[in-house]
N, C-alpha and C positions, 0 to 999 in steps of 0.2 A: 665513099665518094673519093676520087681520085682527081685532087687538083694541084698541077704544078705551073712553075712562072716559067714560059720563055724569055730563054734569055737576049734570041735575037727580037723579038717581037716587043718585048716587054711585057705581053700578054699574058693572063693568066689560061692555061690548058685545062681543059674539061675533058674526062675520058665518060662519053656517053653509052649507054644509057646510066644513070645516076639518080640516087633519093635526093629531092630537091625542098628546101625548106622556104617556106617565105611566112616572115612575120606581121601578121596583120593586126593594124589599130584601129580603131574605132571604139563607138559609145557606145551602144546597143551590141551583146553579144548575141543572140538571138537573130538580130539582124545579119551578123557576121557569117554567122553559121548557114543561115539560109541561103545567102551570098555564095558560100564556097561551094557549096549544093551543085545551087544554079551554074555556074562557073563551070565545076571539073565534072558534073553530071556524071555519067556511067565511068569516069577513072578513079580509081583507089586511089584514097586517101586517107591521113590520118588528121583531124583538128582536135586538138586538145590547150586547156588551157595553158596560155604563159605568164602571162603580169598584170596586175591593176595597179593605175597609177597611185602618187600618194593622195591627192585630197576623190581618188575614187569616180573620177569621171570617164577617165579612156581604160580600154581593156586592150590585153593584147593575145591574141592566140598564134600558136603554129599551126600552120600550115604544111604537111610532109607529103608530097608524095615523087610518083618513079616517073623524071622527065625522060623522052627517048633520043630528043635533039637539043643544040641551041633555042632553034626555032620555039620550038612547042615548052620550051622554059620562060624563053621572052613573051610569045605571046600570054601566055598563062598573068607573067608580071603585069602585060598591058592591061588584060581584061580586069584585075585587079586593083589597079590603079587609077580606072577611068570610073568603078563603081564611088557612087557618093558617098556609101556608108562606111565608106575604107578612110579615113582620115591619112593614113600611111604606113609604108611597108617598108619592112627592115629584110 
């Protein structure tokens, strides 16, 4: 992945297409998992685990796969963020 800061912009630059990670939380990893399914359907991806919290109630997995735009990065964030079973994304 190729990301640098403009300097006029302040912006941070994405050189697309790129592996794009979002870390997802929630209770239910099973739930999680079905969720990403449903989500990126027929696009490659990878979900493996990443954390459980300390007293063991929230989990957390990555999320990897090959965004082609902005667009289809953000939206991917949205669809993921408006699901209930997503507590939150990192």
């Amino acid at each position: 992945m190729n990301i640098s800061m403009c300097k006029q912009t302040n912006r941070l630059q994405i050189e697309y297409p790129c592996e794009w990670e979002y870390r997802i939380i929630g209770i239910d990893e099973e739930e999680l998992r079905k969720l990403a399914s449903e989500i990126l359907k027929t696009k490659e991806y990878t979900l493996s685990f990443s954390n459980i919290s300390k007293k063991g109630k929230y989990i957390s997995l990555s999320l990897k796969t090959t965004v082609a735009t902005e667009k289809e990065r953000n939206d991917i964030y949205i669809f993921l963020r408006k699901a209930p079973a997503i507590k939150s994304i990192i």
